[in-house]
C-alpha positions as CSV (number, residue, x, y, z in Angstrom):
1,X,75.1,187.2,90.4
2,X,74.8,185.3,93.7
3,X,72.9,187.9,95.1
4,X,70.7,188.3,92.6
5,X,69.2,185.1,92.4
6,X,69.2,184.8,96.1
7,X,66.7,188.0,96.2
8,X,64.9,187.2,93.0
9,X,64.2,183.7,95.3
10,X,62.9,185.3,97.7
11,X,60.8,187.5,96.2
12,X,59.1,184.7,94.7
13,X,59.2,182.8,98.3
14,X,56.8,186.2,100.0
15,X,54.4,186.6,96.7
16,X,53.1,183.5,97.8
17,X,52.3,184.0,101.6
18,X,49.5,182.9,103.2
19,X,47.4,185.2,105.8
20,X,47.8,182.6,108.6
21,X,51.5,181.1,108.2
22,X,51.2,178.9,111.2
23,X,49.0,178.0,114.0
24,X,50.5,175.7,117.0
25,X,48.9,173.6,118.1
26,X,46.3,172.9,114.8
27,X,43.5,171.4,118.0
28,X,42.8,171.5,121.4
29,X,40.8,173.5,124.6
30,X,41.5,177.4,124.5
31,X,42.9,177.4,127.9
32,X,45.9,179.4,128.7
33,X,47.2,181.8,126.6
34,X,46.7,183.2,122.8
35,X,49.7,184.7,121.2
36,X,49.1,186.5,118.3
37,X,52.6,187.2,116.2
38,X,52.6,189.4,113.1
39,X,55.2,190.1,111.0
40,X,55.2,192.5,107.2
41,X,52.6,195.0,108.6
42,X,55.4,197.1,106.6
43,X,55.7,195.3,103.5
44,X,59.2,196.5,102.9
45,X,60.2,195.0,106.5
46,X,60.3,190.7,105.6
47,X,62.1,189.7,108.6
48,X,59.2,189.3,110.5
49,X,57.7,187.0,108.4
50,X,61.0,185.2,108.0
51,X,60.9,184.4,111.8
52,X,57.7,183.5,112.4
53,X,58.0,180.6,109.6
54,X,61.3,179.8,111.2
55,X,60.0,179.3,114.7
56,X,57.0,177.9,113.4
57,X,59.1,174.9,111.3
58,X,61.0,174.4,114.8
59,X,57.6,174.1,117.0
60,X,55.9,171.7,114.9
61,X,59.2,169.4,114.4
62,X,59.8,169.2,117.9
63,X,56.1,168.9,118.7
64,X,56.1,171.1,121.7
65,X,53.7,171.7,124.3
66,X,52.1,174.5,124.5
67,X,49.5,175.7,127.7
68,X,47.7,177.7,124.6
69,X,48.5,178.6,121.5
70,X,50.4,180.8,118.8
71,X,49.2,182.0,115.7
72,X,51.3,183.6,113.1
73,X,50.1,186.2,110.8
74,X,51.1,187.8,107.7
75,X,50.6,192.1,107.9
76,X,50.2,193.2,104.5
77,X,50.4,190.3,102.1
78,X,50.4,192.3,99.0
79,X,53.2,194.7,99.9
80,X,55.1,191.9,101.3
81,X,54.8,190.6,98.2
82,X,56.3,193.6,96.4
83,X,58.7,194.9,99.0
84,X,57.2,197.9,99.5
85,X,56.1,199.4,102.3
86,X,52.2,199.7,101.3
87,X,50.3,200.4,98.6
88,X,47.7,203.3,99.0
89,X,47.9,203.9,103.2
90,X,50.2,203.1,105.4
91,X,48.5,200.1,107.4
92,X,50.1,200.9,110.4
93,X,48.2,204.1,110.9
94,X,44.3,202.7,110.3
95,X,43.8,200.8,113.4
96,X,41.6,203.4,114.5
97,X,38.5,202.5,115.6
98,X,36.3,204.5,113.4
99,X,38.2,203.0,110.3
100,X,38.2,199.5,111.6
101,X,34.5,200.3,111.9
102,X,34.7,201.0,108.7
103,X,36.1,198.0,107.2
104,X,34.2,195.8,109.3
105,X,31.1,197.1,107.4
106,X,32.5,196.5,103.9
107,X,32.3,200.5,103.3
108,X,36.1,200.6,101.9
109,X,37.5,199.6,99.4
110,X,41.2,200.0,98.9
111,X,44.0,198.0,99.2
112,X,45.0,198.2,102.7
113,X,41.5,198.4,103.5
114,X,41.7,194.6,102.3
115,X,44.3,193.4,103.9
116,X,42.9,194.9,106.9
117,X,39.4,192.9,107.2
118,X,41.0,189.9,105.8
119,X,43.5,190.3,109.0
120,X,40.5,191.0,111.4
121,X,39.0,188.4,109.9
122,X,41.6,185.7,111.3
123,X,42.0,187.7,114.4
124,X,38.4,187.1,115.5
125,X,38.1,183.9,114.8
126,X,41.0,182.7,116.9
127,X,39.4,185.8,119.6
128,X,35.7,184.0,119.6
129,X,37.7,180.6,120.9
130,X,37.7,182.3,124.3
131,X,40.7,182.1,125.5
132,X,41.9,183.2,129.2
133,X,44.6,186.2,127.9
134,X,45.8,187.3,124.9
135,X,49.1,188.6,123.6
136,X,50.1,190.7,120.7
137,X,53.8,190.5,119.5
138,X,54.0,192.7,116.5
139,X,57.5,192.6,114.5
140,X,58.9,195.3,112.7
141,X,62.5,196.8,111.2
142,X,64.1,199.8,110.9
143,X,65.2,201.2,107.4
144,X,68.6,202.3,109.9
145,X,70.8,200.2,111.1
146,X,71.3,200.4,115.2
147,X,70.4,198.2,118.0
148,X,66.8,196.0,118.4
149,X,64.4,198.0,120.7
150,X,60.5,197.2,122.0
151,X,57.4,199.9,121.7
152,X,54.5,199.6,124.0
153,X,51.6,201.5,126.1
154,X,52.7,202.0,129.4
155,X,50.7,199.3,130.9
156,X,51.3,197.0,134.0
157,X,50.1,193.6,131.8
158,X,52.3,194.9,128.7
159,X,55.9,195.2,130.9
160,X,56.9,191.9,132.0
161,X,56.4,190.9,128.0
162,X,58.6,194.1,127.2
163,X,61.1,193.7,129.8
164,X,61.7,189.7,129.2
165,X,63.3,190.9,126.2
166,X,66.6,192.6,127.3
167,X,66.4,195.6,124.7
168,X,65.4,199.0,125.5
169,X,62.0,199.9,125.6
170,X,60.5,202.6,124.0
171,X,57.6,204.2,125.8
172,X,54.9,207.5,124.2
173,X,54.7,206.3,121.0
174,X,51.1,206.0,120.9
175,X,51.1,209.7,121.9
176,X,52.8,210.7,118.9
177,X,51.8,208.2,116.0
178,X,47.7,207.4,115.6
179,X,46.7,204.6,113.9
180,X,49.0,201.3,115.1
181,X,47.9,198.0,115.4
182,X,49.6,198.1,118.8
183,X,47.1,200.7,120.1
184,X,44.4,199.3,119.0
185,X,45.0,195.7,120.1
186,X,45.4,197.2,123.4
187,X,42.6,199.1,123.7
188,X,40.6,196.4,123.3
189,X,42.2,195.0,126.8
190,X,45.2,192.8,125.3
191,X,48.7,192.8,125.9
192,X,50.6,194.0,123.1
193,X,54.4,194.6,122.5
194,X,56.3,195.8,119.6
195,X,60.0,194.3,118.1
196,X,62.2,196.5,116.3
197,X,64.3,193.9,115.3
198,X,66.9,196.1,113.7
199,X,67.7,197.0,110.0
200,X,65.3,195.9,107.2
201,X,67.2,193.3,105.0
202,X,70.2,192.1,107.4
203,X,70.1,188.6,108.4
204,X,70.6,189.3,112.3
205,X,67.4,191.4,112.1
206,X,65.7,188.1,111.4
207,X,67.7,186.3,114.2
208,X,66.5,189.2,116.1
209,X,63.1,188.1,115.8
210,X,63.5,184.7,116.1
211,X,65.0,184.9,119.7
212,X,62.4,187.7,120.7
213,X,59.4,185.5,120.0
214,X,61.1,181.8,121.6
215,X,61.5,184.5,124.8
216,X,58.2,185.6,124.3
217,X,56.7,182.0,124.2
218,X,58.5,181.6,127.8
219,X,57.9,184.8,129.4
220,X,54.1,184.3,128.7
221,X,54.2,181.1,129.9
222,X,53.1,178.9,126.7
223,X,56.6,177.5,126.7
224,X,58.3,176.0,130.0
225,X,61.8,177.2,129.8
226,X,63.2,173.5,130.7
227,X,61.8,172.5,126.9
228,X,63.6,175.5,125.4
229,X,67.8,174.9,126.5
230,X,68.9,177.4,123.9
231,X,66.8,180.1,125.8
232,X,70.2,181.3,127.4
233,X,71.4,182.0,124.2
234,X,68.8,183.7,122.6
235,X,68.8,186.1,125.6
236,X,72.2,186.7,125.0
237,X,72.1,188.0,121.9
238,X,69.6,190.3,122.4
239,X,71.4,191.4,125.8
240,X,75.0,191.9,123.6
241,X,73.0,193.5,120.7
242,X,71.9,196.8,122.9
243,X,74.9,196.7,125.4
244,X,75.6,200.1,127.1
245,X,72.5,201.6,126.1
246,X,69.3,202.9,127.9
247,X,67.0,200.4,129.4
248,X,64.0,202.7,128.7
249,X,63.7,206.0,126.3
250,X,60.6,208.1,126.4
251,X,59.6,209.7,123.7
252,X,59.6,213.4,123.3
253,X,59.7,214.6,119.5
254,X,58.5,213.2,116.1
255,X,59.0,215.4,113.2
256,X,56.0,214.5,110.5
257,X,56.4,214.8,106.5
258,X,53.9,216.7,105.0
259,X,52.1,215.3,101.9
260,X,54.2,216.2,98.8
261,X,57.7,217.8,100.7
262,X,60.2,216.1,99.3
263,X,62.2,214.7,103.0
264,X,66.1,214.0,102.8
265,X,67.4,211.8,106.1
266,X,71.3,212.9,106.4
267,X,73.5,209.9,106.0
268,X,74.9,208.1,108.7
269,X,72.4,208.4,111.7
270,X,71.3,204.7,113.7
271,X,69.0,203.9,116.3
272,X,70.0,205.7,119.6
273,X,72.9,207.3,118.1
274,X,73.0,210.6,120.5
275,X,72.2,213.6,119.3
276,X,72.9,217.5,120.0
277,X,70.0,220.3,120.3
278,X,70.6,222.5,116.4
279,X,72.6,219.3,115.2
280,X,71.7,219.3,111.3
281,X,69.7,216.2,110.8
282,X,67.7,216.6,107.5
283,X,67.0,218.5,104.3
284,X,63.3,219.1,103.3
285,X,62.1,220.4,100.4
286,X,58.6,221.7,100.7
287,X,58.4,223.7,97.3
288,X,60.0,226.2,98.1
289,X,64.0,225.7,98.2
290,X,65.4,222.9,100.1
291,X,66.1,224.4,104.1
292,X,68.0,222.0,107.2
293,X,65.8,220.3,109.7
294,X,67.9,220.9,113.0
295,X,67.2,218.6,116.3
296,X,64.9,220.9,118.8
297,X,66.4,219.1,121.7
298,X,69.3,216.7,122.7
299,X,68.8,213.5,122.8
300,X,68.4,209.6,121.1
301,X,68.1,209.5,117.4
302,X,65.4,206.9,116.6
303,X,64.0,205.6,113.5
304,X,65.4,208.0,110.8
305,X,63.6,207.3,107.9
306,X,66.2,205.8,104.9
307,X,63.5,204.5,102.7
308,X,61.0,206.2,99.8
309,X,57.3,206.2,101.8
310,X,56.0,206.9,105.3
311,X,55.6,210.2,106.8
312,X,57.9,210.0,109.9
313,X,61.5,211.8,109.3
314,X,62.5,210.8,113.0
315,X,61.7,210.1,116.5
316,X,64.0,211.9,119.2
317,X,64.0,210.2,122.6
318,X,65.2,210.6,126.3
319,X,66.4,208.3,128.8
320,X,63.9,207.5,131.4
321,X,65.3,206.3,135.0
322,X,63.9,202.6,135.8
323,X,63.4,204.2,139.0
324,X,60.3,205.8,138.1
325,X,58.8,203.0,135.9
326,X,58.9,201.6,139.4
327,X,57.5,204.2,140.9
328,X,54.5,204.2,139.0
329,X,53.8,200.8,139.1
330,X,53.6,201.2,142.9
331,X,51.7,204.4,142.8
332,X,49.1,202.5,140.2
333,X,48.7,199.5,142.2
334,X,47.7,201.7,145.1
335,X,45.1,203.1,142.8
336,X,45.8,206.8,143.5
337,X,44.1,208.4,140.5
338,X,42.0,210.7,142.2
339,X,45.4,212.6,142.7
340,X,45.7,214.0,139.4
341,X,42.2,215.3,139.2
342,X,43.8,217.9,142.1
343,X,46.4,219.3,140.2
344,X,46.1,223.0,138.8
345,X,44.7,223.1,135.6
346,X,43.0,219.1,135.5
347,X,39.8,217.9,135.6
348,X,37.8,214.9,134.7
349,X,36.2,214.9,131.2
350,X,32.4,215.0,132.5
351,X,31.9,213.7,128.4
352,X,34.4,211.5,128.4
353,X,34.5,209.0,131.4
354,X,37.8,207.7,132.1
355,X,39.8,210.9,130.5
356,X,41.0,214.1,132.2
357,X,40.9,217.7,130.4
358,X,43.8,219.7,130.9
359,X,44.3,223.4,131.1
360,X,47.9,224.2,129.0
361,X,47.5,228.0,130.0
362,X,47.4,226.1,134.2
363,X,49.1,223.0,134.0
364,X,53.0,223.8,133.5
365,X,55.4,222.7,135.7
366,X,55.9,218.7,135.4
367,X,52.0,218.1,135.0
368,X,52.4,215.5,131.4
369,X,55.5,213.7,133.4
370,X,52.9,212.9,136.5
371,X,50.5,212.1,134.2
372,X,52.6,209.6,132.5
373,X,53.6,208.4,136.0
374,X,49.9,207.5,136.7
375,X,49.7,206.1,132.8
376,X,47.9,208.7,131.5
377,X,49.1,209.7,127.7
378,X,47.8,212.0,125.8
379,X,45.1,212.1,123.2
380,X,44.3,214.7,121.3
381,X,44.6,218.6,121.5
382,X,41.2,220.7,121.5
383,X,42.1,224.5,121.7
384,X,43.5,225.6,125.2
385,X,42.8,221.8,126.6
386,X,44.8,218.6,126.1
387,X,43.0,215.2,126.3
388,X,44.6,212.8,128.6
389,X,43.5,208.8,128.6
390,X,44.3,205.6,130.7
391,X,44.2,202.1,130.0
392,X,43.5,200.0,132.0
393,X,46.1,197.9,134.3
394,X,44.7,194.8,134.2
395,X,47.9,193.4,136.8
């Protein structure tokens, strides 16, 4: 009974969000640094939201300094609102630019396409002030249980904000999933990091978050870590929470939903659980007979999906060596693109400046790894030719 009023309390609590549920400090110069922190892009994933208010209470009671300023933003009010994880579209697949176009002009008109321009809306007004950088720190769960773990383009500005969070990282999302808020905030030259804070509705998923963004505030310098003593711990228990496992995973498979199969996770799989090549993962139903969905490769289980909507079954990862994260920051620094255009099979996009074209029936043998090692990720598939594109490294 306990447990029902508690949830039917809380329910109430996130019907009544407001877009913005915090901004520290309210005044003052836009010098420094503008975080950005959203939590409920997923309205079925609360904790977010939870720990934004939370750090939000503790920064305006203790009236700390800031050399910027954070803003905290509710996703998707309305699904928050009903704990579900959208209403028409996923929202976390329309940060394209030609439906952010869209929405900018007032052409659409459905529910996420609200939230959206009411979310751009507060994004560019805080963007107009000017500041000197800008941060993204987008906080998600997991409908599986499993250790807290950060997503981000492979950029030299987004890993020191990845890596001050002692959880591994996952990199080639954006190569696999279209649409994030993540990949667009960065293309538009921001730094931008992604929490998986853990399972959707257990309390140390919220604790999760809470720690992530007080380290966030430090590592991006609008805290000094002298005003923040229980930094330590914090840092702690996100170190103890992914103890003995990988400080980076790449990604390397995503197996998509079609619209209208009917998508069965098998029970008992968690974030980075390891996982054999023909292992039995799934049952999907696609209309004609229920058949197993079998893992094409051995590797980490991530994000099995354990909940009613979205159109990811699951990711399948692999460890990646910090050795050559290093390695390509030195090789990027040096600014030695021009080596890729010499491989067999790549070329610059004449119609595309800053993108190569490359040659699947030529370019075999390791080419997408060195390409990733330059931070190059790929774009989209046109016939025999792959489209590869690079961000910027703004550090």
């Amino acid at each position: 009974a306990a447990r029902g009023v508690n949830a039917r309390a809380e329910a109430a609590d996130l019907a009544g969000l407001p877009r913005e549920l915090g901004v520290w400090p309210r005044a003052g110069e836009p010098r420094g640094t503008l975080l950005f922190v959203v939590g409920g892009l997923h309205g079925n994933e609360p904790a977010g939201v939870h720990a934004i208010r939370t750090v939000f209470a503790e920064l305006e009671r203790r009236a700390l300094p800031l050399a910027g300023r954070v803003v905290g933003l509710v996703g998707n009010r309305a699904a928050v609102a009903r704990g579900r994880r959208y209403a028409e579209a996923d929202l976390n697949r329309l940060w394209t630019e030609e439906h952010v176009a869209a929405v900018r002009r007032g052409e659409l008109a459905s529910a996420e396409a609200r939230e959206q321009a009411e979310l751009l809306a507060h994004l560019d007004l805080h963007l107009a002030a000017g500041f000197e950088r800008v941060v993204l720190l987008d906080l998600h769960s997991t409908s599986a249980g499993g250790a807290p773990f950060t997503i981000h383009s492979d950029t030299l500005q987004n890993r020191p904000i990845a890596f001050a969070l002692p959880v591994p990282v996952l990199l080639g999302l954006e190569e696999r999933v279209q649409g994030t808020l993540l990949s667009w905030f960065a293309d538009q030259g921001h730094a931008a990091v992604c929490l998986e804070g853990g399972q959707n509705d257990v309390p140390s998923t919220v604790e999760n978050h809470v720690a992530a963004l007080w380290l966030t505030l430090a590592s991006t310098g609008l805290l000094a870590e002298h005003d923040l003593p229980e930094l330590a711990r914090h840092r702690a228990r996100l170190a103890n929470s992914a103890r003995n496992l990988p400080a980076v995973v790449e990604l390397r498979y995503r197996y998509g939903i079609d619209a209208g199969a009917t998508f069965e996770m098998l029970p008992g799989f968690q974030n980075f659980q390891p996982v054999r090549r023909g292992e039995v993962l799934a049952r999907i139903d696609t209309g004609g007979g229920a058949a197993d969905v079998a893992s094409p490769l051995a590797g980490r289980m991530l994000m099995p999906r354990y909940q009613a909507l979205g159109d990811d079954g699951f990711l399948l990862g692999r460890e990646v060596r910090p050795f050559w994260l290093g390695l390509s920051g030195l090789v990027r620094r040096a600014r030695l693109d021009w080596v890729v255009r010499t491989l067999p099979g790549v070329a610059a996009d004449r119609a595309r400046p800053g993108e190569l074209s490359v040659d699947r029936r030529i370019a075999r043998w390791f080419t997408v790894e060195i390409l990733h090692l330059f931070g190059y990720r790929w774009r989209a598939r046109e016939g025999r030719r792959v489209r590869f594109v690079r961000r910027r490294d703004s550090a």
